[in-house]
C-alpha positions as CSV (number, residue, x, y, z in Angstrom):
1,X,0.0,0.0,0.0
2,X,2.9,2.8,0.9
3,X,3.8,3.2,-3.0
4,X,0.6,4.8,-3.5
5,X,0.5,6.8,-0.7
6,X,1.7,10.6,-1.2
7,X,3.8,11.9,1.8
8,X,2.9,15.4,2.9
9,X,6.4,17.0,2.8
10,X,7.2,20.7,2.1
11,X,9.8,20.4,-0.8
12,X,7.8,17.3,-2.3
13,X,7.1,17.0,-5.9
14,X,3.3,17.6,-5.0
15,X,4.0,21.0,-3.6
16,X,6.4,22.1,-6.5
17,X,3.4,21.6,-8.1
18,X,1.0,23.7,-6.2
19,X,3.6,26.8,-6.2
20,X,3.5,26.3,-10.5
21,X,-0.1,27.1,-10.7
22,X,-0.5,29.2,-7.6
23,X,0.6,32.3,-9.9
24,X,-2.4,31.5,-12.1
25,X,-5.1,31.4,-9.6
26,X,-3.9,34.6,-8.2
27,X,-4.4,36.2,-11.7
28,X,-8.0,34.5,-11.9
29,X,-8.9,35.0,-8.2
30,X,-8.1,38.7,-8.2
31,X,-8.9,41.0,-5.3
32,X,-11.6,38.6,-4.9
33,X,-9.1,35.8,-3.4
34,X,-8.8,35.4,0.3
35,X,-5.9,32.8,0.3
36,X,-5.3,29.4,-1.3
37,X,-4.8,26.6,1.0
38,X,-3.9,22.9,1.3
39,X,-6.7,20.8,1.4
40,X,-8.4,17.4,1.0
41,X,-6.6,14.3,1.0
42,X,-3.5,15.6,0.9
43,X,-4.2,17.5,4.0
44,X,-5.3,15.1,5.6
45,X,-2.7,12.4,4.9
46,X,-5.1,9.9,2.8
47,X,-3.7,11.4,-0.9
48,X,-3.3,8.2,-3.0
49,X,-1.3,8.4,-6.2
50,X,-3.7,6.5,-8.1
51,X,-6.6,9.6,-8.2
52,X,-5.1,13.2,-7.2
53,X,-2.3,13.9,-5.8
54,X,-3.1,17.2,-4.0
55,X,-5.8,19.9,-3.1
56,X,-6.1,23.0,-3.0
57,X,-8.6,25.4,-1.5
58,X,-9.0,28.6,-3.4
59,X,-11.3,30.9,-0.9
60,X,-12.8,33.5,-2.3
61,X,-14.9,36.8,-1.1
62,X,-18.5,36.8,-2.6
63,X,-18.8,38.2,-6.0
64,X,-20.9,40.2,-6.6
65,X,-23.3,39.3,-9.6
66,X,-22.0,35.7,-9.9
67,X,-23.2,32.6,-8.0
68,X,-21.3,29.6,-6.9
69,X,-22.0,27.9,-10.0
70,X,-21.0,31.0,-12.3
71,X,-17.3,31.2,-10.4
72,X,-16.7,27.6,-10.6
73,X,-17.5,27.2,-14.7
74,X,-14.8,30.5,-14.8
75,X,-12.1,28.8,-13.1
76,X,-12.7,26.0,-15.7
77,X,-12.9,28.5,-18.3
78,X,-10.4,30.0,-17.3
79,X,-8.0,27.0,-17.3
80,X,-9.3,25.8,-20.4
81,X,-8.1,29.1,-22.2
82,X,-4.6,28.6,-20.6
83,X,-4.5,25.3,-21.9
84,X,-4.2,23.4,-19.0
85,X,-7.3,20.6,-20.1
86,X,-9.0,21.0,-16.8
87,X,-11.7,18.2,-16.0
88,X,-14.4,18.7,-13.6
89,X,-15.1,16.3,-10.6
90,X,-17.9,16.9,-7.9
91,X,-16.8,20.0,-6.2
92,X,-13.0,21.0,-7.8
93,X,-11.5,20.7,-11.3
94,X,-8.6,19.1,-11.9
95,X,-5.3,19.9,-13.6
96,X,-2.2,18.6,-14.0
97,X,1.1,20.6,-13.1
98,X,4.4,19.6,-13.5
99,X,3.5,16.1,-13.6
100,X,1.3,15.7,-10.7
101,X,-2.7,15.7,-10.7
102,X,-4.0,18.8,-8.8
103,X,-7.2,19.6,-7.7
104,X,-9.1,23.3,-7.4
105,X,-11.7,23.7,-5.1
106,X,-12.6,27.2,-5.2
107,X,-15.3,28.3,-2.6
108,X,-16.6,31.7,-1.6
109,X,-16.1,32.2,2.0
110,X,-17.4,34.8,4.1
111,X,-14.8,36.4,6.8
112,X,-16.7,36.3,9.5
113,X,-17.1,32.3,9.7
114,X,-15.0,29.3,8.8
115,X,-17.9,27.5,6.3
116,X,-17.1,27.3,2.7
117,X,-20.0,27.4,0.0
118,X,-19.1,25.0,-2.9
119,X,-20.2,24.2,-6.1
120,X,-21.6,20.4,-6.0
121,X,-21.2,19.4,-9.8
122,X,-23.8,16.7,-9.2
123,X,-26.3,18.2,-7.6
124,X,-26.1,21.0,-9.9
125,X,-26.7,23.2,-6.8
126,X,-24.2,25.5,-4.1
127,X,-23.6,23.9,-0.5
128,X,-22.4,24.6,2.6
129,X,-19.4,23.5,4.5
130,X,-16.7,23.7,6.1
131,X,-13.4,22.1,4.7
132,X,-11.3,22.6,7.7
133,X,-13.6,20.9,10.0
134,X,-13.1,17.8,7.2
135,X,-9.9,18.0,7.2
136,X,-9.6,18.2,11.5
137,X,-11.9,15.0,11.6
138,X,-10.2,12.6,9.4
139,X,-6.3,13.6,10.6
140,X,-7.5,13.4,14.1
141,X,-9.2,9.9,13.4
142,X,-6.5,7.9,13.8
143,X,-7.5,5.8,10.6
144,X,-5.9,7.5,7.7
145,X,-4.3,3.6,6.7
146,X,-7.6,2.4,6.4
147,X,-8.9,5.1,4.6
148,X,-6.1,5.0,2.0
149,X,-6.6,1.3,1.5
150,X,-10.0,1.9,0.8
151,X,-8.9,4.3,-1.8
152,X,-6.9,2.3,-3.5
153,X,-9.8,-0.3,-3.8
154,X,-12.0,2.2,-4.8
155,X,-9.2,3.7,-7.7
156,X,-8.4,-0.5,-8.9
157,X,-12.2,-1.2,-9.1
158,X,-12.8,1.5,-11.0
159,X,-15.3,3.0,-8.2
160,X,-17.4,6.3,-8.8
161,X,-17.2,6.8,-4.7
162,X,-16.8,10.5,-3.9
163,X,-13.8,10.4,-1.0
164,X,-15.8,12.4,1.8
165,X,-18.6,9.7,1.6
166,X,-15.7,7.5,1.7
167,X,-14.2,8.6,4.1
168,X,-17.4,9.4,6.4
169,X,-18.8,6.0,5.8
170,X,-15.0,4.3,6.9
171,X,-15.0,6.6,10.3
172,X,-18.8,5.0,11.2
173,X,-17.5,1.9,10.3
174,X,-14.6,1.9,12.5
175,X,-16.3,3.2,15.6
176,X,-15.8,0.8,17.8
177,X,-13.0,-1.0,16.3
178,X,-9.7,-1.3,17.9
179,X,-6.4,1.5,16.2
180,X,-3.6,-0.2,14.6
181,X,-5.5,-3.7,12.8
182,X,-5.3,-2.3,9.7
183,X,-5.9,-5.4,7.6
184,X,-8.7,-6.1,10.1
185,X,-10.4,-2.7,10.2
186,X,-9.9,-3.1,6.0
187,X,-12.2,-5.7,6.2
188,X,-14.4,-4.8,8.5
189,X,-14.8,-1.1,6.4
190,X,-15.6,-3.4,3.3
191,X,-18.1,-5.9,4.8
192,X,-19.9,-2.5,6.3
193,X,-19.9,-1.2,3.1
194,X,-21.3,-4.2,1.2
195,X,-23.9,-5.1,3.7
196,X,-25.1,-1.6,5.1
197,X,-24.3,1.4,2.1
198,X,-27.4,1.3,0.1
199,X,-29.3,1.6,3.2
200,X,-27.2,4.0,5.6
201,X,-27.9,7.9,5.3
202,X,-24.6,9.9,5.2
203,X,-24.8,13.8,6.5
204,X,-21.7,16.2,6.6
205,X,-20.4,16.6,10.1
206,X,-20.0,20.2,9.1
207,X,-23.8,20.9,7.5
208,X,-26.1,18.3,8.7
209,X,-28.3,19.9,5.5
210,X,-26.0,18.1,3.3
211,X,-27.0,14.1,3.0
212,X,-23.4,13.4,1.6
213,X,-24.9,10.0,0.7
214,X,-26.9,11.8,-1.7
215,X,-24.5,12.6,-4.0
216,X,-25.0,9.0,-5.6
217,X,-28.0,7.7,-7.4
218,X,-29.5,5.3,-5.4
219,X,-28.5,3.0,-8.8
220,X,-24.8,3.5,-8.5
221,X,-24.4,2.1,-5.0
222,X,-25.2,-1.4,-5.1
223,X,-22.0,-1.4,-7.6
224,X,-19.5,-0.4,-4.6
225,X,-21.7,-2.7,-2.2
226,X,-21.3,-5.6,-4.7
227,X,-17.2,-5.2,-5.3
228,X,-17.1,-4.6,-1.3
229,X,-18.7,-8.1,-1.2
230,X,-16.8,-9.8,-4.1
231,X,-13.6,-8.0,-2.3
232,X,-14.7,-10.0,0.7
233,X,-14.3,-13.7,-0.5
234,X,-10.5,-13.1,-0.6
235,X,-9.6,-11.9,2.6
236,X,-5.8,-11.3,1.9
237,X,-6.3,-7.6,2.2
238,X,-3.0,-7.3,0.6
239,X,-3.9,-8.9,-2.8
240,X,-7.1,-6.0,-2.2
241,X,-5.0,-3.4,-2.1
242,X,-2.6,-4.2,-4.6
């Protein structure tokens, strides 16, 4: 599993490629931008080289005229006229930069809180949350192993699993399992997930408005359920994870 894992070091290739297109988003951002931050699974310590390899939060004051929707299709037209081939996912767009895959999450924030509002690509709709508070729960969890094994699975298996319900639905399934049994707690996350996702309700610990469970068709989960169970009849977590 460590070959896939990106380590969160200050001279790494992933954050040579942050400082690259930093430039850029301060030419897009304007006096608009509040600051662009480290985020996601990089933050947190779950990155896996297999889907992105870094985040970053571009926070932004409200502008006027434009809604959450409107600033997020300008960063991507905005990249696109650059020639930088940006792809959208569910709330960021995605770039490469000097080799590495970089994600752009920009969200307008407003100075007197810590809650971001995002544009959900899915849902077609803005939302409230707050990324920090995302970030604080999954580094403080104690499970980042299992979470980036679950990753891993979910990037070989060709999963369409966004990584907060991911991550979300690992945490609930770990509650009251002992730290440090990885290859356990690995199989434990995937018989939760085959036997209990299609039924379980998901909220954001940060907006208990948003049903983060939501953000798949109720069609698209019994495909991760099914691979968590066909995952299941070998239990060499290793060959899993490969």
């Amino acid at each position: 599993m460590g070959k896939y894992v990106v380590v969160p070091e200050t001279d790494s290739p992933a954050h040579r490629a942050a400082d690259a297109v930093i430039p850029l988003l301060k030419q897009w951002g304007k006096q608009y931008l509040q600051g662009i931050t480290l985020s996601g699974a990089y933050a947190k310590g779950t990155a896996v080289s297999l889907s992105s390899h870094l985040d970053l939060l571009i926070s932004l004051s409200p502008v006027p005229g434009l809604g959450m929707k409107s600033v997020f299709w300008s960063l991507f037209e905005f990249l696109t006229d650059r020639d930088l081939r940006p792809r959208t996912r569910n709330v960021s767009i995605q770039i490469q930069s000097q080799g590495m895959t970089v994600d752009l999450i920009p969200a307008c924030r407003d100075r007197a809180t810590t809650r971001n509002v995002l544009f959900n690509k899915r849902t077609g709709a803005a939302m409230e949350t707050d990324v920090g508070r995302h970030v604080h729960l999954v580094t403080n969890s104690g499970r980042q192993q299992e979470i980036c094994a679950l990753k891993i699975w979910r990037e070989r298996q060709k999963l369409d699993f966004p990584s907060l319900y991911l991550e979300l639905v690992v945490l609930r399934a770990l509650e009251k399992e002992r730290f440090g049994q990885v290859a356990d707690n690995v199989l434990t996350a995937l018989r939760y997930i085959g036997g209990r996702l299609e039924q379980t309700m998901v909220r954001d610990p940060a907006n208990e408005e948003n049903v983060v469970s939501g953000d798949l068709k109720l069609a698209e989960k019994p495909a991760i359920a099914k691979a968590a169970r066909d995952a299941l009849y070998d239990e060499n977590w290793k060959k899993i994870v490969w």
